[in-house]
N, C-alpha and C positions, 0 to 999 in steps of 0.2 A: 728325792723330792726336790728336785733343778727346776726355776721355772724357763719356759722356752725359751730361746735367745730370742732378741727383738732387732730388727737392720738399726746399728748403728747410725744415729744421722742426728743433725740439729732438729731447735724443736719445729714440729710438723705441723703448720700453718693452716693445712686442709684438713686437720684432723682435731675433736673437741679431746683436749690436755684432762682427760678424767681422770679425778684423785677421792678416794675417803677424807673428807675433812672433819666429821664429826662421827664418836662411836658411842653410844650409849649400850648398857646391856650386852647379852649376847649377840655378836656379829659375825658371820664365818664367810670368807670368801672363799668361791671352790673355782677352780682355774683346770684346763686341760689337764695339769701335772699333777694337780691335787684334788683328784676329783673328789676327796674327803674333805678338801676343804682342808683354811686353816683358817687362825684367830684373822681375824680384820683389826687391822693398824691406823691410827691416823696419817693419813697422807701419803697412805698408799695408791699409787698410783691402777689405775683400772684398763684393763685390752678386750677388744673384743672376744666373748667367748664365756667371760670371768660371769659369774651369778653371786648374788650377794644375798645371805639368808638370816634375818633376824629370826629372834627367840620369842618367846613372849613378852619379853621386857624389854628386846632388841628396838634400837634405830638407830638407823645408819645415815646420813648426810653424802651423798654426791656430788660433787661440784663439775660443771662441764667445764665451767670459767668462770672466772669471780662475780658475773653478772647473772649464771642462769643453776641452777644449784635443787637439786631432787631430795625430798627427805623422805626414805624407805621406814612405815611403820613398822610395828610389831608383827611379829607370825606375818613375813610376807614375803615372799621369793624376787628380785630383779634382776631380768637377765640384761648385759650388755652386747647387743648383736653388732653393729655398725656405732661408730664411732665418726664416721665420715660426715663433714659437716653439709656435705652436698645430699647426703641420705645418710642420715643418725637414725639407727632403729634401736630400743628398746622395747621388751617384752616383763611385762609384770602379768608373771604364773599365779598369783593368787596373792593375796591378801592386801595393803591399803599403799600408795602412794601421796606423796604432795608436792607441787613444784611452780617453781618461781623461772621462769624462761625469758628471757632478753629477746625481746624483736628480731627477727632472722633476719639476713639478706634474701633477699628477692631468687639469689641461686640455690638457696641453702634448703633443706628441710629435717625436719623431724617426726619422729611417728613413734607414735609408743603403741606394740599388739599385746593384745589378750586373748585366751581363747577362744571369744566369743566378738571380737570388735578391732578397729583400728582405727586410730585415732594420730591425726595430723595436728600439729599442734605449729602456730606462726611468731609465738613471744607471748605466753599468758602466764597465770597464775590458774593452777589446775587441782582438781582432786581425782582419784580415780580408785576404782575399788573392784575388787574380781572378788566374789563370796565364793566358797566352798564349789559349790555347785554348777560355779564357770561364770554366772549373771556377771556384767559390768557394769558398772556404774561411773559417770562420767559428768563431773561439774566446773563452770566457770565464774573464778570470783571478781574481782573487781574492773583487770583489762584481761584485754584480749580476745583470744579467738580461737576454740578447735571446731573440729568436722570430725565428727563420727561414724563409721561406718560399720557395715557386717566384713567389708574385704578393702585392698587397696580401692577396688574400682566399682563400689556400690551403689547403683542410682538412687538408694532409696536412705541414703547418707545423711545427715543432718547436722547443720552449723549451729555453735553454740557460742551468745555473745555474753556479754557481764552478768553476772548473779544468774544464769540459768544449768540446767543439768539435764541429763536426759539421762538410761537405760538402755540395753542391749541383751533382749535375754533369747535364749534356745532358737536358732533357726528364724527368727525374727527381727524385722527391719528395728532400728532404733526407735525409742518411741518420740513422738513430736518436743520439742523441748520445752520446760517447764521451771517457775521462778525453784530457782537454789532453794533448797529444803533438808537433804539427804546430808547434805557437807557443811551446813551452817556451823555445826557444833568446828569441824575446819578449820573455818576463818582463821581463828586465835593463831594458829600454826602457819599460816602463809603469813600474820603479820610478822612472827617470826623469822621467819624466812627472808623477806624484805630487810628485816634487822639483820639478820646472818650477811645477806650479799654484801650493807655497807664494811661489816667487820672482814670479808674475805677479799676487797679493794683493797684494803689497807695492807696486806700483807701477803696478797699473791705473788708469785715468782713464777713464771714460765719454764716449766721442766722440759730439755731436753731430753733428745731417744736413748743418750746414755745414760741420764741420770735416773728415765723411767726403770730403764731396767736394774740401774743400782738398787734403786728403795725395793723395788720388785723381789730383788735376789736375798736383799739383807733383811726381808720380811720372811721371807719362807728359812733363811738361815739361822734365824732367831729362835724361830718354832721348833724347829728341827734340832738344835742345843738344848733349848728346856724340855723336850721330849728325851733327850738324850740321860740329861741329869736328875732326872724326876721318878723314878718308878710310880710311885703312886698317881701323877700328873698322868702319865704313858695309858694305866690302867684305867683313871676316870677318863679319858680323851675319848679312848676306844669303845668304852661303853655306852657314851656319851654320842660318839659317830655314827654307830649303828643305830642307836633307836632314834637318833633324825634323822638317817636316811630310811629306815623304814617308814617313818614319817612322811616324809616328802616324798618319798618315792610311790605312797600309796595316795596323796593326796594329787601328785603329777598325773598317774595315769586317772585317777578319777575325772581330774579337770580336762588333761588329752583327750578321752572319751568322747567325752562332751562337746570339742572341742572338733574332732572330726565327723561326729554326728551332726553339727552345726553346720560343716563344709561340705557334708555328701545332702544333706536336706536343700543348699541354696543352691549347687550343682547342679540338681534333680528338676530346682524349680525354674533355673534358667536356660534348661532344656527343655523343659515343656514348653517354652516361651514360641 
């Protein structure tokens, strides 16, 4: 249970420096090497690939940099696909997102997908939410700006400015946006969030590539020792493994379903076109 080497280098300027800054509850990060997943650490550093999976009581805190900072709710899957500050993708598989994002440069971008939606985001304060079923839900609180769509390249896309939200559901275009209602209850948690960024100025440090992979290596060496000295630990871990990934794994393909019935319906209809 090694996790992969990473190229040695200082720290990576084109790249967003993603780390766990806050864990609440149950938090499991699952990584190429551990596809079971292990406990999530504070300050563990994040690579593309990695998916972060709260409990019911789980949240988890993302920091890209100490100005733009994701806080994953409970019962909620986030994947980290791109990391690249020129194209940052993250994918949230289901359950609630919220996030506080720093003004881009003009090169930079960001996208967060869902089953059902893609959403470009330029420096806002956001909510987003994938229910059960795949639906997305998608609101903007006080600044900023995203654009929501069915695909990267959807004509039928919709930009959403301060205090509004829109939807995304089965094979259909987004709906027109509409005053915030769905994420009002929210707010509380982005003011939060704003509080978080000034306490993560204070005490950010720029991890380099060797240091990523230090925390990286002594995070999964940790686990791997108390698995080691634990029987009883070893025994709940495992049992504990399996019925979240039967979990997850039946709510993944539910959503996936959904997910490419959504892309063979819009296919179908821009070929009729």
């Amino acid at each position: 249970m090694v996790l992969a080497a990473l190229p040695a280098s200082a720290a990576d300027e084109s790249a967003w420096d993603a780390r766990l800054t806050r864990i609440e509850g149950e938090v499991i990060v699952y990584t190429a090497d551990d596809p079971d997943g292990i406990p999530a650490e504070k300050d563990m550093p994040l690579e593309p690939g990695d998916r972060i999976g709260t409990g019911s009581d789980g949240t988890a805190e993302v920091a890209l940099d100490p100005d733009s900072v994701i806080e994953v709710g409970p019962g909620s899957e986030l994947k980290i696909e791109s990391t690249k500050k020129s194209d940052s993708v993250f994918g949230l598989n289901f359950g609630l997102l919220k996030a506080k994002i720093k003004l881009l440069m003009m090169r930079d971008k960001l996208r967060v997908r869902t089953p059902t939606s893609v959403s470009a985001v330029r420096g806002t304060e956001f909510a987003m939410q994938v229910e059960e079923e795949g639906d997305t839900h998608v609101g903007v609180f006080d600044e900023g700006k995203v654009s929501v769509g069915r695909t990267d390249e959807d004509s039928s896309e919709v930009s959403l400015e301060n205090n509004q939200e829109t939807s995304v559901r089965e094979s259909a275009a987004p709906l027109p946006p509409q005053a915030l209602k769905r994420f009002i209850p929210a707010r509380a948690r982005i003011v939060f969030l704003r509080d978080r960024v000034k306490v993560l100025r204070q005490d950010w440090k720029t991890l380099s590539r060797e240091k990523r992979l230090e925390l990286r290596r002594l995070s999964a060496e940790r686990f791997r020792e108390n698995m080691k000295n634990d029987a009883k630990l070893r025994k709940k871990w495992k049992k504990q493994s399996e019925k979240r990934k039967g979990e997850r794994e039946k709510l993944r393909k539910k959503v996936q379903k959904k997910y490419q019935k959504n892309v063979d319906q819009l296919r179908r209809r821009q070929g009729g076109r």
